[in-house]
C-alpha positions as CSV (number, residue, x, y, z in Angstrom):
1,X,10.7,14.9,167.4
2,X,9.5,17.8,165.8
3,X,7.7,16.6,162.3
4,X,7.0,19.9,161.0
5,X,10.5,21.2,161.2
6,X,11.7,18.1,159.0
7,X,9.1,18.1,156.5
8,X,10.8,20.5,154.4
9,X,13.7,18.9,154.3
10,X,12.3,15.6,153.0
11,X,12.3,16.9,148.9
12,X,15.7,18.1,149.5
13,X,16.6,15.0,150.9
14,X,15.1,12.9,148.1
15,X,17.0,15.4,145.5
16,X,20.2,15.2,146.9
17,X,20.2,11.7,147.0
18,X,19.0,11.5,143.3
19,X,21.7,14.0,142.3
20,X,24.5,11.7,143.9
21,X,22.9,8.4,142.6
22,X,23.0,9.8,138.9
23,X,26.2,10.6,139.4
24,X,27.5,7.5,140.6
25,X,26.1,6.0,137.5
26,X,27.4,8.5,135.1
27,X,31.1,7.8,136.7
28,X,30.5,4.1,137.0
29,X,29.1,3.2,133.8
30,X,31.3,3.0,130.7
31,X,30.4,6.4,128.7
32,X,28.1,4.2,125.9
33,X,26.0,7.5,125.0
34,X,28.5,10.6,124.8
């Protein structure tokens, strides 16, 4: 498996799955701090 072709992926990877867990919460969690 080709590392180096993946590698730049990674930070994308991490972000994307950031962005979706923040928004989970936002949509989840009663809106306390409007």
């Amino acid at each position: 498996m080709p590392s180096r072709f993946l590698t730049p992926y990674i930070p994308l990877v991490n972000l994307f799955s950031l962005h979706v867990y923040e928004l989970i919460l936002v949509t989840t969690k009663p809106k306390f701090e409007l």
